[in-house]
C-alpha positions, -999 to +999 in steps of 0.1 A: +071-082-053+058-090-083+037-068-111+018-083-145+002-060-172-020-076-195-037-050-213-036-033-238+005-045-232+014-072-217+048-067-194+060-082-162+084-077-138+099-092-104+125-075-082+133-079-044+122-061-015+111-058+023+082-039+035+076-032+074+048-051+092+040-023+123+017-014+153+004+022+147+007+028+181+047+015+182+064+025+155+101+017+149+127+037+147+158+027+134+171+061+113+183+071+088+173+030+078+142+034+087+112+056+098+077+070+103+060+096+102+026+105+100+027+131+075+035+102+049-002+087+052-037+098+052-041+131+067-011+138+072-005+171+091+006+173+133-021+147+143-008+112+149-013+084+125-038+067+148-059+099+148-054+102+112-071+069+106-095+069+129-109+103+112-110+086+080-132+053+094-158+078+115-159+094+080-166+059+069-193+051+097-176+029+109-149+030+144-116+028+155-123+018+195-093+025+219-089-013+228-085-021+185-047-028+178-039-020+141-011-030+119+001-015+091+024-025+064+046-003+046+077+013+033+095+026+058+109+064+054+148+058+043+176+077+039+151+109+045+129+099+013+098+073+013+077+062-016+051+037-006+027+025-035+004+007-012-004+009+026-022-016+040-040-015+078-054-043+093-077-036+129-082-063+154-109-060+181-093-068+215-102-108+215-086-109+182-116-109+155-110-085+119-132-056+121-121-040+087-090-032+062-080-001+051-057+001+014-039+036+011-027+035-025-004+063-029+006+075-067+039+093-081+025+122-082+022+125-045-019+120-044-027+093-018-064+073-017-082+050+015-099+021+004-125+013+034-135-028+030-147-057+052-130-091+042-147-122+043-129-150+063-101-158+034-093-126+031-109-114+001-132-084-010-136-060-038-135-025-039-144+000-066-113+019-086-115+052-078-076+066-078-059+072-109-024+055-098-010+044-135-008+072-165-014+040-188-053+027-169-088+051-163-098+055-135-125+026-140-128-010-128-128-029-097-093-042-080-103-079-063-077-080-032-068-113-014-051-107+020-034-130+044-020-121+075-005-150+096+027-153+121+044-165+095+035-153+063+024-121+051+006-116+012-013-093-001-027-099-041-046-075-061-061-078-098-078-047-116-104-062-136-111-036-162-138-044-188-147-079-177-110-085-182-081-086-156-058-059-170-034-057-140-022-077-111+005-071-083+013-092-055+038-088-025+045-122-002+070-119+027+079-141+066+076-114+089+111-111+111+118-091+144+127-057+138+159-060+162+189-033+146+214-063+135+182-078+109+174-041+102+212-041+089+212-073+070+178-062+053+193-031+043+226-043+031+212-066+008+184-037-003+200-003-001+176+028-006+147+008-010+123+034-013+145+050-040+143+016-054+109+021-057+106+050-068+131+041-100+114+012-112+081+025-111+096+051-136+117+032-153+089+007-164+064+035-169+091+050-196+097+012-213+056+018-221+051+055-231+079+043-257+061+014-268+034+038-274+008+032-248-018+061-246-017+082-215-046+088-197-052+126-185-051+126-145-085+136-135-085+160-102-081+139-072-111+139-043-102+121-018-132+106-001-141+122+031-116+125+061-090+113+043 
C-alpha cells in the first residue's frame, strides 16, 4: 500500500498490509482474525450485504441479477474493530463478462460513500469526487481509478486530479492466496491488528500535516447518494 500527496504538500508513505479478496455470498470466517459483517458497508442495518448492494445499484438503474457473482475486497473485521478506507466490488455476469464496479470509500469519521462506474476493458474509468475523505482536500475533483483483477494479481490505483493537477494518488497491489486458517495465521503474525494499523497511520500522517500547517477543510454534511 502505498499513498503520495502532492499538493499543496508533498509527503509519501509505504507500509505493509493484506486486504481480503471475498465472494459476497461466502464470506470467511476466521475470528477474532478475521470477519464480516454487513453493518460495516453500505446500508448497513439486518439486511445482508448482497441486499445491501443490490439496493444501492437499482438506485443506480442499473441490476444485481441472482446468477451475478460479486467480489469484494476489503479489510476484514479484527480483533472486534475494522477500519476500511476503500471497498471495492467487482460483479460478473454468469459467463464471466464485467457488468460494473462499485468503490465504497469510507472516512474516519465513520461516513461511508458508493462510487457506481463501468470500466473499460483495462480497467479504467473516472468518477466525480463527491466524499469528503481527507480534512486537508475539498470535496472537488475527479479520482481516475485503474483496476486489475487477475488469478494472480490484484491492484487497484487511484489519482485525485484536483485543478487540472494530480494532487493525490494511492495504490494497493497484492497475489491473492487461499484463505485456509494456517495462511490466515501467518498473515496475521506478520501484520497484527491490521485494521488498528490502519486506523493509526491514517492519524498519524494526518497529524505530521495539520503541524506543518496545512489548512483544514470544513466537512460539508454528507448525502449519500440514493440507496446507499
Amino acid at each position: 500500500m502505498a499513498h503520495t500527496r502532492r499538493l499543496p504538500r508533498r509527503r509519501r508513505f509505504r507500509y505493509r498490509t493484506y486486504q481480503w479478496l471475498v465472494d459476497i455470498d461466502e464470506l470467511p470466517d476466521f475470528r477474532p482474525l478475521a470477519s464480516f459483517r454487513p453493518a460495516d458497508h453500505l446500508n448497513g442495518g439486518e439486511r445482508s450485504l448482497r441486499e445491501n448492494l443490490a439496493a444501492f445499484i437499482t438506485a443506480q438503474d442499473e441490476v444485481l441479477e441472482p446468477g451475478d457473482q460479486v467480489l469484494m475486497l476489503a479489510n476484514a473485521r479484527c480483533f472486534g474493530y475494522v477500519f476500511d478506507p476503500l471497498s471495492v466490488y467487482w460483479c460478473f455476469a454468469p459467463d464471466g463478462s464485467l457488468r460494473w464496479v462499485v468503490l465504497e470509500v469510507h472516512n474516519t469519521y465513520g461516513e461511508r460513500h458508493p462510487y457506481l462506474a463501468h470500466p473499460t476493458a483495462d480497467g479504467r474509468f473516472t468518477v466525480e469526487k463527491a466524499f469528503y475523505v481527507s480534512p486537508f482536500f475539498t470535496v472537488d475533483g475527479t479520482y481516475e481509478v485503474v483496476l486489475d483483477l487477475t488469478p494472480d494479481r490484484v491492484a487497484v490505483a487511484i489519482n485525485l486530479r484536483q485543478n487540472s493537477a494530480r494532487a493525490f494518488s494511492a495504490t494497493f497491489t497484492g497475489n491473492p492466496r487461499p484463505a485456509a486458517r494456517r495462511t490466515v495465521l501467518a498473515v496475521a503474525a506478520r501484520t497484527p491488528f491490521v485494521t488498528y494499523q490502519v486506523s493509526f497511520l491514517i492519524r498519524l500522517h494526518g497529524i505530521a500535516l495539520w503541524l506543518r500547517r496545512l489548512p483544514v477543510i470544513h466537512r460539508p454534511p454528507h448525502l449519500p447518494p440514493q440507496g446507499a
